[in-house]
C-alpha positions in Angstrom: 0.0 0.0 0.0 1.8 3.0 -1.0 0.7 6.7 0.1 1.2 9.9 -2.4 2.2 13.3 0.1 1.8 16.3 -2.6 3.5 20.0 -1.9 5.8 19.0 0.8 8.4 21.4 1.7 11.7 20.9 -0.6 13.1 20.9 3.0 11.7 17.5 4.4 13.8 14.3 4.5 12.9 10.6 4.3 13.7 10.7 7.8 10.9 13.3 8.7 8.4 11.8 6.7 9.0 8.2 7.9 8.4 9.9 11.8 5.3 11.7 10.9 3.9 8.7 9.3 5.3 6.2 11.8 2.5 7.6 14.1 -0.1 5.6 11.9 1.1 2.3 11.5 3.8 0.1 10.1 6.1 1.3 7.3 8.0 -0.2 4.8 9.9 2.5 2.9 9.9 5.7 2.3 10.7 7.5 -1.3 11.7 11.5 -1.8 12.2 11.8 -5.7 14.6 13.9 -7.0 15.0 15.7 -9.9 17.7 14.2 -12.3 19.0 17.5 -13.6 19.4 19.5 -10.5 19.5 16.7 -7.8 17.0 18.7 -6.0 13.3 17.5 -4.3 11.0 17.6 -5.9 8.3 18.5 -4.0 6.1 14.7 -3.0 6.9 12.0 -1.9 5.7 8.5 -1.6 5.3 6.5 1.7 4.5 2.7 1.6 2.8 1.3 4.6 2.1 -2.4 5.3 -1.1 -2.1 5.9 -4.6 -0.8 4.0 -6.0 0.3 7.4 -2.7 2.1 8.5 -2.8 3.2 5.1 -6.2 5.3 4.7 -5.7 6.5 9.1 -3.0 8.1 7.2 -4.9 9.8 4.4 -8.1 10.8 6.4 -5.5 12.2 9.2 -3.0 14.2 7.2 -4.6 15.5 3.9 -5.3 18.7 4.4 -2.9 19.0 7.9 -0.2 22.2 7.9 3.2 20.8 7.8 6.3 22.6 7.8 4.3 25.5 6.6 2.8 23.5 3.8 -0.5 22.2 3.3 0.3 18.6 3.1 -2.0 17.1 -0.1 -2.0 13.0 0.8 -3.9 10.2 -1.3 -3.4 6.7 -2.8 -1.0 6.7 -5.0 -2.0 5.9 -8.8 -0.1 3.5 -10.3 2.6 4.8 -12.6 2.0 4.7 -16.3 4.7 4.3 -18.9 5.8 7.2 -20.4 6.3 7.6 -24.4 9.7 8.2 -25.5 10.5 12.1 -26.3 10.8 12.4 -29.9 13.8 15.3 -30.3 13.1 15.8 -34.1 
């Protein structure tokens, strides 16, 4: 079961976000995506929790909370979809 966290602060660590979410159950990894260019955040993030109930305590708690001076956006996350190759003609 993995969570999406939208508009986190470019600021937060996999270390933050694993005690935040800690607090609702059972986790099994946490993921900060960066960008390739600049090495920087990104700006979400994806937490994976080992179970569906820990899972949507989690949602229902902190969508919407103020975190870091952000208002944290947090859902299931979609499944990723395969991207087309960029045609550079």
């Amino acid at each position: 079961m993995t969570v999406y966290i939208g508009n986190l602060s470019y600021d937060v660590t996999e270390d933050d976000l694993n005690s935040v979410f800690s607090e609702y159950g059972s986790i099994k990894r946490v993921k900060l995506p960066v960008d390739r260019e600049t090495g920087k955040r990104r700006g979400f993030g994806f937490v994976e929790m080992e179970s569906p109930d820990h899972e949507t305590t989690a949602i229902e708690e902190l969508d919407g909370a103020e975190w870091m001076g952000r208002t944290l956006r947090v859902n299931k996350a979609k499944p990723r979809t395969e991207r087309k190759p960029f045609d550079r003609r």
